[in-house]
C-alpha positions as CSV (number, residue, x, y, z in Angstrom):
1,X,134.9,152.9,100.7
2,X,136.6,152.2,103.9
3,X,136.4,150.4,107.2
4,X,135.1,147.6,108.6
5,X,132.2,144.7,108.0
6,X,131.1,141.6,109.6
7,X,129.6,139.2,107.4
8,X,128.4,135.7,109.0
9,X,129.7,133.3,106.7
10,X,127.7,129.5,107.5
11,X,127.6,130.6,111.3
12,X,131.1,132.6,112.1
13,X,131.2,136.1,111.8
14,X,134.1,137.3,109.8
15,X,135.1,141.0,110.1
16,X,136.6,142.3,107.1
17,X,139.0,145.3,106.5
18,X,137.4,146.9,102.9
19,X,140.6,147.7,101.2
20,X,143.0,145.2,102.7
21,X,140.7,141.7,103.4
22,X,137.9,142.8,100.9
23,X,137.5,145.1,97.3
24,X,134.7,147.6,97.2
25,X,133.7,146.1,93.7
26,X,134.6,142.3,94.9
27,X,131.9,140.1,94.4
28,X,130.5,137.8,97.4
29,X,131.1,134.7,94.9
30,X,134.9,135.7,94.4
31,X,134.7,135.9,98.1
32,X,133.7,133.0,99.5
33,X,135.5,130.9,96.6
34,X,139.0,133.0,96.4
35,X,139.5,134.3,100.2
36,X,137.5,131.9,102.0
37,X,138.3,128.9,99.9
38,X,134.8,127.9,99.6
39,X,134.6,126.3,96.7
40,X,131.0,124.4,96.6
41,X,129.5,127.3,95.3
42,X,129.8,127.3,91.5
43,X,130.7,130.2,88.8
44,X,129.7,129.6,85.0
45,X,127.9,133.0,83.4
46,X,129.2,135.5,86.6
47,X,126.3,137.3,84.5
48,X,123.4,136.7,87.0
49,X,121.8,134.3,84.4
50,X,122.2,130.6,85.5
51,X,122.2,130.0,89.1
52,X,125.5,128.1,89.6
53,X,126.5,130.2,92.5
54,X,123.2,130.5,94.7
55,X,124.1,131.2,98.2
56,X,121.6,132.2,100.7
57,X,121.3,135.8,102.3
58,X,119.8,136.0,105.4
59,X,117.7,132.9,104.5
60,X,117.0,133.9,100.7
61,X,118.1,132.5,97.3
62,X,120.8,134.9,95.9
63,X,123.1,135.1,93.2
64,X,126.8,136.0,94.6
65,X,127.8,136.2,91.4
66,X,125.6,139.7,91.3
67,X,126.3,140.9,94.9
68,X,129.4,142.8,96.2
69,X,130.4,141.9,99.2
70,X,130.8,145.1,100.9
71,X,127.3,145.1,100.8
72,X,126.6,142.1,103.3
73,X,127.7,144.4,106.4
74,X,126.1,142.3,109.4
75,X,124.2,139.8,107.2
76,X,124.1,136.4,107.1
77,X,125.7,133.9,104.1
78,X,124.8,130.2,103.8
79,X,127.2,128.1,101.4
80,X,126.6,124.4,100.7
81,X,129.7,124.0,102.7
82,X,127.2,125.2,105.3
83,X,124.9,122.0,105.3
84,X,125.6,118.9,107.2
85,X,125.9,115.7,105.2
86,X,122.4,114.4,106.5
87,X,120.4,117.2,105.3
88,X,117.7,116.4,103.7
89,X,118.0,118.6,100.5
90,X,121.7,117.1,100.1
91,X,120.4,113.4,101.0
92,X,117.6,113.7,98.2
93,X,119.6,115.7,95.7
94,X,122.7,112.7,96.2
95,X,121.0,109.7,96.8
96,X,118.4,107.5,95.7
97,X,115.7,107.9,98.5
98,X,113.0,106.0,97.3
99,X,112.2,103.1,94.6
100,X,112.0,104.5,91.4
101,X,113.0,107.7,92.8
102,X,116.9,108.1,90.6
103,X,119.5,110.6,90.9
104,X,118.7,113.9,90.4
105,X,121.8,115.1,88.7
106,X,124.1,114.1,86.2
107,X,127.4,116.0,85.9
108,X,126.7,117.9,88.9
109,X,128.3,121.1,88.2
110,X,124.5,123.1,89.0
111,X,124.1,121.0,91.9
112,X,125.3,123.2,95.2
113,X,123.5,126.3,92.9
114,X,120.0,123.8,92.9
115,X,120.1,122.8,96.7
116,X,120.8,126.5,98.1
117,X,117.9,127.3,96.0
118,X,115.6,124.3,97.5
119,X,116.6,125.4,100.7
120,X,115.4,128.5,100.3
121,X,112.2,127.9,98.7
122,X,111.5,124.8,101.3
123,X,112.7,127.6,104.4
124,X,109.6,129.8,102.6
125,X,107.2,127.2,101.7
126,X,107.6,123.8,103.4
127,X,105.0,122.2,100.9
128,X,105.7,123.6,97.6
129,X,103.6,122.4,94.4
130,X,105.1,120.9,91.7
131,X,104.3,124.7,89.6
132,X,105.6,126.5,92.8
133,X,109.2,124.2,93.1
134,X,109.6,125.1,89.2
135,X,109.1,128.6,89.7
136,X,111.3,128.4,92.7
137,X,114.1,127.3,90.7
138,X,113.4,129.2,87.9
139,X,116.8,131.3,88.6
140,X,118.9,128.0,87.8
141,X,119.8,126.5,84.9
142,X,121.0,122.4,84.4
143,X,122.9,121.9,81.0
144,X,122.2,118.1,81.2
145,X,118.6,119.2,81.5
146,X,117.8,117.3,84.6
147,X,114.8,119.6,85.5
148,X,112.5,116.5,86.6
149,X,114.5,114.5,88.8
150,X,115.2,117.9,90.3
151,X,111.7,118.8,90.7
152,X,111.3,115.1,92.2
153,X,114.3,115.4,94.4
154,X,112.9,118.8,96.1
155,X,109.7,117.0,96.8
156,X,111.4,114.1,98.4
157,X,113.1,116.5,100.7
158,X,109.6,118.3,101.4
159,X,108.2,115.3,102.5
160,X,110.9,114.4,104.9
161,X,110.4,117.6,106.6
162,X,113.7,120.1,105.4
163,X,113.7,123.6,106.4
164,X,115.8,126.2,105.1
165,X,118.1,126.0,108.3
166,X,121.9,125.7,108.0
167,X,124.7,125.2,110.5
């Protein structure tokens, strides 16, 4: 494969020579973390099986760990890099927001994988139940097994209104 794509990486357009700026078998997640130096995103499994390096496509959850970038040819890419600091996904995954409310994460390694998920799922469904957040984030995996304050965290950001938008 040669030629030219344009991928929109967290609002600039990049054009890529295939070949020279980009493999034909190069992963979007070797991508964004080795070319573009956006490191947020998160590789563990590179096996499609734990969510670590969720980006958003065009406004939907995906694993760049299981897309070739070649692929993305005038599409859109959303890293956490992407989100201002006052988002309200970031703000409720990183702070305590409310009393009794507690961190979400522990280690945070799974963390940029989990809030480019909930953005996602909160760009599709605004007011997700607790049943539809789980299944929502069924694609990621936390080793420290922080699946409630998770759950919690995405329903704090619900209620203060986030969207799915990114700069």
């Amino acid at each position: 494969m040669k030629g030219t794509i344009r991928i929109q990486v967290n609002g600039v357009w990049r054009e890529l020579v295939v070949g020279r700026d980009v493999e034909p078998h190069e992963t979007l997640s070797h991508l964004l973390r080795e070319r573009f130096g956006l490191t947020g995103l998160k590789l563990s499994c590179e096996e499609g099986a734990c969510g670590a390096c969720t980006v958003a496509i065009d406004g939907k959850a995906a694993l760049s760990c299981m897309t070739l970038a070649v692929e993305l040819d005038g599409r859109s890419v959303a890293t956490i890099e992407g989100l201002s600091e006052d988002d309200p996904v970031i703000r409720a995954f990183a702070e305590q927001c409310e009393p009794g409310y507690g961190t979400a994460l522990q280690c945070g390694y799974c963390t940029p994988g989990f809030v480019m998920a909930s953005k996602a799922l909160l760009a599709e469904n605004p007011s997700p139940s607790e049943s539809e957040i789980k299944e929502g984030l069924s694609g990621n995996i936390c080793r420290c097994g922080c699946y409630s304050g998770i759950v919690r965290a995405v329903q704090y950001a619900s209620r203060k209104g986030a969207k799915g938008g990114s700069r």
